[in-house]
N, C-alpha and C positions, 0 to 999 in steps of 0.2 A: 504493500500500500504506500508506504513510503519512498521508493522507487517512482509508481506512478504521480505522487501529488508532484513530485520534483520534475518529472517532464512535463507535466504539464503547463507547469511554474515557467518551464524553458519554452515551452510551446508560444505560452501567452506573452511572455518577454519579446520572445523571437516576432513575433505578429506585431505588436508595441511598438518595436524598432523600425519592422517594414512597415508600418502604416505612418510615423513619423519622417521616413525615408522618400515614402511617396508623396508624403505632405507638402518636406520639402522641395521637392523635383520639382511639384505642380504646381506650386508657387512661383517660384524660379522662373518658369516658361511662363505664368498668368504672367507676372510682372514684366516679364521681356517682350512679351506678346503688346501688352497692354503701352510699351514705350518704345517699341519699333512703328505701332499704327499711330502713336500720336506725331512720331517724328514724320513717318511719309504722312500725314496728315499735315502737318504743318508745311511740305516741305511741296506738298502738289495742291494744295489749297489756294495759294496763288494761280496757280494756272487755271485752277479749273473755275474761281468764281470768274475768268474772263472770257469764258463760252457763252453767258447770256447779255455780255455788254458788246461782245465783237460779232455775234452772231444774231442780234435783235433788230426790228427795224427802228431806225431813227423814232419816229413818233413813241415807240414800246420804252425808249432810252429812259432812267428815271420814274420807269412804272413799278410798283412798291408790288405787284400782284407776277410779277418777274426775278424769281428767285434764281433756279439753277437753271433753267431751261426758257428758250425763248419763246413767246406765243406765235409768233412768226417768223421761221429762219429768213436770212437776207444778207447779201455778199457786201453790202454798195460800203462798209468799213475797210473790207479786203481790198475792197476795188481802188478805194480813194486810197488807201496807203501804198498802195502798190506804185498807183501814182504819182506819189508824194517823195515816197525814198528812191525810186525806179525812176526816173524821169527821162532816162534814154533807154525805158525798156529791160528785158530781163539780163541786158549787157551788164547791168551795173550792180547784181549779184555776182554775177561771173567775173565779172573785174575784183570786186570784194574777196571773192574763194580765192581767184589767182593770186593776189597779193599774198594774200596770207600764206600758201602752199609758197611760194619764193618765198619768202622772206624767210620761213620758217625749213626751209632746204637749205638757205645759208645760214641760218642758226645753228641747226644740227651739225654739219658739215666742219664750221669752225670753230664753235662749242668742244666736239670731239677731238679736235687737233689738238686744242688746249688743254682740254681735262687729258687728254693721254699724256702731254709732255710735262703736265705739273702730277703726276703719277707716277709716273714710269722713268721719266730721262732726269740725270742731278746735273742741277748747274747753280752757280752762285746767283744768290739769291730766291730763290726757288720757295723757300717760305717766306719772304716780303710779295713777292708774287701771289701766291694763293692768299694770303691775309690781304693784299686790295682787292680781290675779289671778293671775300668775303666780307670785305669794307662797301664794297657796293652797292653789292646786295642788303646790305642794311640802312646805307643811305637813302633817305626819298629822293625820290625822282627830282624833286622840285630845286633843290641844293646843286643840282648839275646844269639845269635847265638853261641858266643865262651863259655859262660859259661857253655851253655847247652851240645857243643860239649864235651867238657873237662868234664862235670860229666857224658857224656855215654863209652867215652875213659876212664874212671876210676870208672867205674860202682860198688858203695858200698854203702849199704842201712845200715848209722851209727853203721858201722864196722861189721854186720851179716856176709857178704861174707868172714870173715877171716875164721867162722866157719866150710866151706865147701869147701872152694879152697884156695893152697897152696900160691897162688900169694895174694890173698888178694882183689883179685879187678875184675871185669870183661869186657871186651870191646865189649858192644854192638853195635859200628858203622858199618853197613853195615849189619843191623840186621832189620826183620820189624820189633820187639819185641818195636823198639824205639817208632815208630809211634804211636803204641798203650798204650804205657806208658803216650807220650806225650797228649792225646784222652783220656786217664782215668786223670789222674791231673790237667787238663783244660788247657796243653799249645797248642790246636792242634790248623790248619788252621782256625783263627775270632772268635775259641774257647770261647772267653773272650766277644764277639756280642752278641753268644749264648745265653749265663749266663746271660747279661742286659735284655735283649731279653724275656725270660723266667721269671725274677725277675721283670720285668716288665709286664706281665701279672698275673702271679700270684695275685700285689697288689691288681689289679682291679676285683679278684673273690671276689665274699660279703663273710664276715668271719661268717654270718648265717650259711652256706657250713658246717663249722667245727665245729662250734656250736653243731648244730645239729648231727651229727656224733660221737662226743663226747657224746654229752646225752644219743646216742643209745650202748652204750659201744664203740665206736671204739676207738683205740689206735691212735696214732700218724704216727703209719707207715702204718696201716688200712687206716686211713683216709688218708693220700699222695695219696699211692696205686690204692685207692677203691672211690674214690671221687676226688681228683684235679685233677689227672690225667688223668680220661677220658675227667672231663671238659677242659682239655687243648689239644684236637685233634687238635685244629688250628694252636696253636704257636708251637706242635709239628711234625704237616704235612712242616707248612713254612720252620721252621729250618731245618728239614728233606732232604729237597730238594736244600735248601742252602748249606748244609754240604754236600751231594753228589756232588753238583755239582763242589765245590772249590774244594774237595780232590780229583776230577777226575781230574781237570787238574792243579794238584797243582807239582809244576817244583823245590821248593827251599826244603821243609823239605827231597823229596825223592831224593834230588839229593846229599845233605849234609849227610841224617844219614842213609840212602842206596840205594848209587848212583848203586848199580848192581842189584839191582829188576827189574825188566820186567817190566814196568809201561809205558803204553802209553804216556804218556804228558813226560815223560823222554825220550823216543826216539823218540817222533817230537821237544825237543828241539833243540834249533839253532846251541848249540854248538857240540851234537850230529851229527845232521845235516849235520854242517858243514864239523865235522873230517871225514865224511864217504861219501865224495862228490864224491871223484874217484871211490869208491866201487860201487857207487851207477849208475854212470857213465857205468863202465863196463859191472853191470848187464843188462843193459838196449841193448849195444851191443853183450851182451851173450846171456842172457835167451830170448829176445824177437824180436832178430836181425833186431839191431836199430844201421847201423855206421855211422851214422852222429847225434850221440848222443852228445849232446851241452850243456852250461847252462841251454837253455830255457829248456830244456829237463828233467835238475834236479829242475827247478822251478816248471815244469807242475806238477814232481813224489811228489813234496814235499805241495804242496796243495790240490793233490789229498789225499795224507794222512792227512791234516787236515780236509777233507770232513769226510772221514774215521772214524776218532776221534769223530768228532762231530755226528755221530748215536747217540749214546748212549743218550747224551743230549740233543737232540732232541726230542726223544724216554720219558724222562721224561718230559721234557718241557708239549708235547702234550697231557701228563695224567695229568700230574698236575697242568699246566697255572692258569686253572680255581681258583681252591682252591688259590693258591698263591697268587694270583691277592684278592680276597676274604679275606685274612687272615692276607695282609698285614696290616689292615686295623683298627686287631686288634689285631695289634702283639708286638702294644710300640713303635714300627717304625716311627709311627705318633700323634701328640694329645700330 
């Protein structure tokens, strides 16, 4: 009898522990369950209350009986934006992608030169080198702005330019020539993330790699080339997709060193926006005849064009999530 009361004792114990066990498991997941839906709640709750203001008709705009859903679907928001940021046509998405895709081919490109040679090759100075990079990167943008203004407003490569122009100098403001100068010298958009980013992968390939490579005759620019390089798809897909997607909707270098390019994220800025409020106004009682055309009216046209905008990076997102998500992992990001 005594034998039995005692398993039993172990039994009920035992049951005690696993129902405590599952308590806590199932909590754990309520809880996680419960702050993962609040976070994509918060996080797609912007987008989705802008389906009844971009997709309602003007008159519906400001109707209180208009919650998630419109009582009348209607483009004429899509249409006037399209308009508005598009004004030579679906060219001037396409000019937008191109840019970003260059700029972001010489980002990667000279990013990687640099983070391999502050990695891999010793040369005096080599830590004052990587600490003004990292000096950079911490710097705002705003602290650089004027000096860099004023050396493209007196554009001279240690007096060469006397040799070909009579002035002496050249003003490339209002030129993309800058952006691309900026993108080859490592000042471009987190340019200087890039280079840690990359120098920080680099360290953790085994230097067997080069060793080896060496032994079989390869040189030094062979082996970059022809061996780190391909081993670095990863940190070069990641960056890849980071440099596209800042210099797509990057508002401060193109607006300072050429505010008259066609550049999407330049003409959904605010202040854009703003100056071309009555233009925008009007169109909407011309071209699509709308006269009780309102503010709400230039609010619906003006996030309907940041729907607009955002194809493109959606369009990347959805091919390369994967990868990115994957890559951050081993990108120097983390560890």
């Amino acid at each position: 009898m005594k034998n039995k009361t005692q398993y039993s004792n172990m039994d009920a114990s035992l049951a005690i522990y696993l129902f405590k066990n599952k308590f806590k498991q199932g909590a754990v997941r309520f809880f996680s369950l419960v702050l993962i839906l609040g976070l994509c709640f918060t996080i797609v709750y912007p987008i989705v209350s802008l389906v009844p203001v971009v997709l309602s008709t003007v008159e519906d705009l400001g109707n209180p009986n208009v919650i998630w859903l419109p009582l009348e679907v209607s483009t004429v928001s899509f249409k006037a934006a399209a308009r508005m940021i598009m004004p030579q046509g679906f060219m001037t998405m396409v000019k937008s992608v191109l840019y970003a895709a260059g700029i972001m081919v010489l980002q990667v490109f000279f990013s990687a030169m640099v983070g391999y040679s502050l990695a891999r090759v010793k040369f005096w100075g080599r830590g004052v080198v990587f600490g003004m990079v990292i000096l950079v990167f911490l710097l705002p943008r705003q602290s650089l702005l004027l000096a860099q203004y004023i050396s493209f407003v007196h554009f001279d490569v240690l007096g060469i330019m006397n040799l070909f122009t009579r002035a002496g100098e050249i003003n490339l403001i209002n030129n993309p020539v800058v952006l691309v100068l900026l993108a080859v010298f490592g000042f471009g958009v987190n340019q200087s993330l890039f280079i840690f980013l990359f120098s920080q992968f680099f360290k953790n390939i085994p230097k067997e790699l080069e060793e080896a490579s060496l032994i079989d005759g390869c040189g030094f620019y062979r082996t970059y080339f022809r061996i780190m390089l391909p081993n670095a798809v990863p940190i070069i897909s990641t960056v890849g997709i980071l440099s596209f997607v800042w210099n797509y909707g990057d508002t401060y270098y193109t607006n300072y060193f050429n505010p008259e390019g066609s550049y999407m994220s330049t003409l959904l800025s605010s202040t854009f926006i703003s100056a071309n409020k009555d233009y925008i106004l009007n169109a909407l009682r011309t071209w699509y005849d709308v006269p009780v055309a309102t503010d709400l009216a230039f609010d619906a046209v003006k996030q309907a064009g940041a729907l607009i905008f955002l194809i493109p990076l959606l369009i990347v997102y959805l091919i390369g999530q994967r990868k990115l998500v994957e890559n951050m992992e081993n990108s120097g990001l983390v560890g």
